[in-house]
N, C-alpha and C positions, 0 to 999 in steps of 0.2 A: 480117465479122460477129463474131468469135471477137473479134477485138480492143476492137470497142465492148462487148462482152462484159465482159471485165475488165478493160480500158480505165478512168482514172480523170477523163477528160475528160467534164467536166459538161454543157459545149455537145452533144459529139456524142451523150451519152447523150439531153437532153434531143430531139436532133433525131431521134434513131432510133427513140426512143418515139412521137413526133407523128405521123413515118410511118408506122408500125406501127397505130397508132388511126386513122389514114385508111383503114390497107388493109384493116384491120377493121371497117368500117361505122360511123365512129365520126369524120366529117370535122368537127365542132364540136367536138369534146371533141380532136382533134386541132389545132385552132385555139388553147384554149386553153393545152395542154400545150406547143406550140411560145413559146407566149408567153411564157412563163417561162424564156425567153434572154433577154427584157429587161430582168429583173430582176438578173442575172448583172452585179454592180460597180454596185447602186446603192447606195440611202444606207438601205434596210431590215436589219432583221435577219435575215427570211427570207431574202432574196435573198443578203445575205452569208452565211447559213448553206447557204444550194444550194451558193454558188459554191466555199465552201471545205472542202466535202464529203468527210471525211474514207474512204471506203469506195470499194465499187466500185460506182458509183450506177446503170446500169442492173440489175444484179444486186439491189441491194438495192432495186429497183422506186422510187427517187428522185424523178422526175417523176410519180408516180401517187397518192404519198404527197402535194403536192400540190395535184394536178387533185382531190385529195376533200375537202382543206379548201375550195376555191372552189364545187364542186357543193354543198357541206353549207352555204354562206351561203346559196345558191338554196334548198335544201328547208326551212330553219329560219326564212328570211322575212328575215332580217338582213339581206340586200342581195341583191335579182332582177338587177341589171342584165343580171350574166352569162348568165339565160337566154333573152336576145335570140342571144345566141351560141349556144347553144345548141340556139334553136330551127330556127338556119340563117337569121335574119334581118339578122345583121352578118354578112359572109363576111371583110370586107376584114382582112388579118392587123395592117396598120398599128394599125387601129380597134381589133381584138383587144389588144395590145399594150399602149397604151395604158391599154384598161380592166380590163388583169389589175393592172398598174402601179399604178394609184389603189385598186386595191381593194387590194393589199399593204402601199400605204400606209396606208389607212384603217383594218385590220384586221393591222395584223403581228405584235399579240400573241395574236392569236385563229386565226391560220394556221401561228404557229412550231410549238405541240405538235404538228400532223400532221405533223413531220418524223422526229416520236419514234420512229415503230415503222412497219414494213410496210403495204402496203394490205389491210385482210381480206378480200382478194375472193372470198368465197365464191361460187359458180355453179352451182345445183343440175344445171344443164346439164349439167355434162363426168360427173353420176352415167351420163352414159348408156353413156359407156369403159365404166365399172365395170361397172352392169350385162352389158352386150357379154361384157367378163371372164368374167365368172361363169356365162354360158350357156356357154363354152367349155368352162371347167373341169369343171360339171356332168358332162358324161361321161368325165370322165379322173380325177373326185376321188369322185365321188359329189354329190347334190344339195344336203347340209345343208354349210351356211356361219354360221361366227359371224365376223363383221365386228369390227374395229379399225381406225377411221378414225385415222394421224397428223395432226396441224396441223389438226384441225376447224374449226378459229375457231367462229362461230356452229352449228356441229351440221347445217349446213343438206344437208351431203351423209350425214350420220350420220341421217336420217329418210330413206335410199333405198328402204327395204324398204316404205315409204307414198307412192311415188309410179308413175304409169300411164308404161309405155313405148312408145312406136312406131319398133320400131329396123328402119327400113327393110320395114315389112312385119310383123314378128314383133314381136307386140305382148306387155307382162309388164307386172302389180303390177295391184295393186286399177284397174276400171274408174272408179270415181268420185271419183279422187283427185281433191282441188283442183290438185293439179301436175300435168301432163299434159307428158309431155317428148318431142319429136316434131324430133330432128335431121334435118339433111339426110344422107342414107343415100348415103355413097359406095359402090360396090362390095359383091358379096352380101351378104343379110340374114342374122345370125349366126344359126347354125341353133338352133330352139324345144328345150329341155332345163326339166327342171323344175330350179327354186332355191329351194330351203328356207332361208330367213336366219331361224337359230334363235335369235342375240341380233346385236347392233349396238351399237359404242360409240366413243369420240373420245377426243382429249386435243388439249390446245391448252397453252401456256404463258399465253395473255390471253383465254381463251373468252370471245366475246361472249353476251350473254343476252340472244333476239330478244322474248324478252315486255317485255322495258324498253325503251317508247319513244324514248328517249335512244341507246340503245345500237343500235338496230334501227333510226334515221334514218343513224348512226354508219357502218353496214356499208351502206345505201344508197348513200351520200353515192359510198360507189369502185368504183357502177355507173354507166356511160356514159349520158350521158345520153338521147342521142336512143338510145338502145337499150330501144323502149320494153316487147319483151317480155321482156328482163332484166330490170325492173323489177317487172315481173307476176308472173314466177317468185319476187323477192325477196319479196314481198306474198304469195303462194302458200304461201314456207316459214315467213313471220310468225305466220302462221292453222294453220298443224301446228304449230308451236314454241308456239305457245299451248294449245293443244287438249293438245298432251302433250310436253313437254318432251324433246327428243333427251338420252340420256344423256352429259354430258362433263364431265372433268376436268378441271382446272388443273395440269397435271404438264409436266415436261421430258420430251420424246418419246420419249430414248433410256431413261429410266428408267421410262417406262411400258412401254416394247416390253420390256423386262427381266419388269417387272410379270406384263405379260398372258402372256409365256413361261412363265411360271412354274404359271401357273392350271389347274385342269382343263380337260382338255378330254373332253366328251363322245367315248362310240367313234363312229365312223362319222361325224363333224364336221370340219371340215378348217378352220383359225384361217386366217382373212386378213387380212392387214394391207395398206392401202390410201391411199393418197395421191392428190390433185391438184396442181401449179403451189408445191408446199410444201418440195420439194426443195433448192431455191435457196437458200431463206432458214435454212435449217438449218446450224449451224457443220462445216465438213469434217472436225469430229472426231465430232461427232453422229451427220453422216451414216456415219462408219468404221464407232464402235459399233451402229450400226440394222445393217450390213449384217454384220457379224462375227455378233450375237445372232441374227439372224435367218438366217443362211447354216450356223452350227451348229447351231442347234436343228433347222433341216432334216437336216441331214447325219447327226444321232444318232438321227432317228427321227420327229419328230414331225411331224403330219400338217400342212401347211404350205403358204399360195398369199402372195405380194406382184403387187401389181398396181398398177402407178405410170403415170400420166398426166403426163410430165416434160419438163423443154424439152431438146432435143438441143440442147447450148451451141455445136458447129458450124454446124446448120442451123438452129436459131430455130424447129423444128415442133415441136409436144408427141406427145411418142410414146407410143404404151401398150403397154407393156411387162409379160410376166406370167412367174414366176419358181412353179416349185414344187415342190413335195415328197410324195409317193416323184412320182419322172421327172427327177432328179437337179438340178433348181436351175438348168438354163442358159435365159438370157432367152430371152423370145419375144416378138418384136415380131408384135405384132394389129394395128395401124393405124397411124393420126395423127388428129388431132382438133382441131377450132376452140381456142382458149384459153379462149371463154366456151360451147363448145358448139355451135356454131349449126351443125358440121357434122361428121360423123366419115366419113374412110375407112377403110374396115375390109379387111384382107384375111388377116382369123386363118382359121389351117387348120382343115378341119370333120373 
């Protein structure tokens, strides 16, 4: 695991991803991601640009950046075929193959820019870690939280304090949210604590903006397709990102968390800074200075939670991990959790 990890072979990245979208609910869109071995040494640009993929392509999410320019032909109408695959009506991989093949041909200057940048996949889903988090914290920090989402992309988990919970039983947030986030509850329900979220905010280096139809098909596009209540959740955050805009930046992450250290903090408020699946993609000197800014500013006093939803690079599970201040900063792992949500184990201490 470790090895395809930062491993710089393109094949077994791409094949570890396809499995990976099988064992996630996800055997079409795993059809098509394995297909994109057969473009590896043809006569496209894309293909030649997988194949000689200068990074470490599972880490930099490679085969996904991808699998969203081909979902994004299906939702913009440019060419359905793929969602016969999709729909689970070609299974056969040969037939897959082929018609990833013709459509890279026909479209490769329309597929190359998705190799420019990461997938945005935002998942309002895994807000349910966070929440979980924060009912913990609750009696060990006090109830009022002001939020700092890193790597926001679209804000769509920086609108948590507007959506309904059902974490296993204990249910949190407005009854009539249109987002209604209702995971599979491994292991007891975190125990009910009040959560005051007195403000909420993000930073992204490319925030997406969900009221631009263009932009908000863009972050569809690197939802699975037969995943059809990821889909509904994305349509969920579109109609709150309209109604009222999540607040976010455009900033480098380390120089916002610098930022927002810097700012007041109400007394009896405890700053949290929070992440999902955003870890990875961050340069290892980024992630130094996040953890230096934020492990000092704990240490000298200030009132302080991190609460990271991150892949374990030996074991491939997202672990949720919460760190804070005063109770001196050492991690505490609360669970693990689906990558898109669809289930969390939780076994934080009450």
């Amino acid at each position: 695991m470790e090895r395809v990890m930062e491993g710089r072979d393109v094949a077994a990245a791409i094949a570890w991803q396809a499995d990976h979208a099988a064992n996630n609910g996800a055997p079409c869109t795993a059809r098509v991601v394995r297909a994109q071995l057969a473009l590896l040494g043809g006569e496209t640009e894309t293909g030649r640009r997988v194949a000689n993929w200068p990074g470490i392509p599972l880490e930099d999410a490679l085969p996904l950046r991808l699998a969203g320019g081909f979902h994004h032909l299906v939702l913009t109408g440019a060419d359905t075929r793929v969602s016969a695959v999709y729909r689970g009506d070609v299974t056969d991989q040969v037939e897959v193959d082929a018609l990833i093949v013709d459509l890279t041909r026909r479209y490769d200057g329309a597929l190359l820019p998705w190799l420019d940048g990461p997938p945005q996949t935002n998942e309002a889903g895994r807000s349910a870690s966070i929440m979980a988090a924060l009912l913990w914290l609750s009696p060990r920090l006090g109830p009022r939280f002001e939020l700092n989402e890193l790597g926001a992309s679209a804000g769509v988990n920086t609108m948590m304090e507007r959506y309904r919970y059902d974490l296993g039983g204990t249910a949190v947030g407005p009854q009539g949210s249109p987002m209604q986030i209702r995971p599979e509850w491994r292991g007891p329900a975190p125990v009910l604590a009040p959560v005051e979220i007195t403000s909420i905010q993000g930073c992204d280096r490319a925030p997406v903006n969900l009221a631009d139809p263009a932009q908000a098909l863009r972050l569809k596009s690197y939802v699975w397709a037969e995943v059809t209540e990821r889909m509904a959740r994305i349509d969920a955050a579109i109609r709150l990102a309209i109604e009222h805009a999540p607040d976010l930046v455009q900033m480098d992450a380390g120089d916002w968390v610098d930022q927002r250290l810097a700012a007041p903090l109400e007394a009896g408020t405890t700053r949290v800074f929070y992440h999902s699946i955003v870890w990875q993609y961050l340069p290892p000197e980024t992630r130094a200075r996040i953890t230096r800014a934020i492990t000092s500013a704990g240490e000298a006093g200030q009132r302080l939670a991190w609460i990271m939803l991150e892949t374990n690079r030996e074991t491939f599970r997202h672990e949720l991990t919460v760190r804070h201040w005063p109770g001196g900063g050492e991690p505490v792992r609360l669970g693990e959790a689906h990558a898109h949500g669809a289930w969390v184990a939780w076994h934080g201490a009450t």
